[in-house]
N, C-alpha and C positions, 0 to 999 in steps of 0.2 A: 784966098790965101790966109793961113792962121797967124798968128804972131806966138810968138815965143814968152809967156805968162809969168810972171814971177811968182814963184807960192809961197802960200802962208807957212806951209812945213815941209817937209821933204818924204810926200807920202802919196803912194800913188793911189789914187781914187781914193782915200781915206782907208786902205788896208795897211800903211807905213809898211807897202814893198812886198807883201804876201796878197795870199791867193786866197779868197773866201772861202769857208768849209765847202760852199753847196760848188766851188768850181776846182775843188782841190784835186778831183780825179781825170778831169776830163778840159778838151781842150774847146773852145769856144773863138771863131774867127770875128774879130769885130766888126760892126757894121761899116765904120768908116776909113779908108784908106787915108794914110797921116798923109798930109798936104805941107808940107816943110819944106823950105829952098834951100839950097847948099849952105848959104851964109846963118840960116837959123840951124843947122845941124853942126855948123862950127861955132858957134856961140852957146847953144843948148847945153845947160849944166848936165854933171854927170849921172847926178839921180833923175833928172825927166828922160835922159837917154834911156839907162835900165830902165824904167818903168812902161816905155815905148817897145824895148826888146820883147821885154815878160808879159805883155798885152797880146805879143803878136805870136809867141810860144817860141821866140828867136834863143840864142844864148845869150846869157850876161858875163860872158867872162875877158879878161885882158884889161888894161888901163883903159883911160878915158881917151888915147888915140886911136885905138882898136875899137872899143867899140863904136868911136862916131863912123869911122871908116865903115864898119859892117854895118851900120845903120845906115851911111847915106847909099851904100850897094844894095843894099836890100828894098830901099824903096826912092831912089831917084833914077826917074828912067832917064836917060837919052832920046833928044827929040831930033 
């Protein structure tokens, strides 16, 4: 289980929220499926949310109660 990180700035992977020239055209699935518990996707600020959407090619749109909602449907499964 990962913990929820405080950052130095508010930039994801050090592109500050954009997408590097060499991955601007194309979509790339990331290696690791995020491992987040309910209570860290309600606590998770709202630029590590987008930066989690825009990694996974999800959408970033609507407040910060839409999008925790579409992030934790998108990847908290039911056991």
């Amino acid at each position: 289980m990962e913990s929820v990180e405080k950052p130095t700035s508010n930039r994801c992977n050090g592109t500050n929220g954009k997408r590097e020239k060499e991955q601007s055209g194309s979509f790339q699935m990331p290696v690791h499926y995020p491992r987040y518990t309910r209570a860290n996707y309600e606590t998770m600020p709202e630029w590590k949310i987008d930066c989690l959407l825009r990694e996974y090619g999800l959408p970033v749109t609507g407040d910060l109660d839409q999008k925790r909602k579409y992030a934790m449907g998108a990847f908290l499964w039911s056991h």
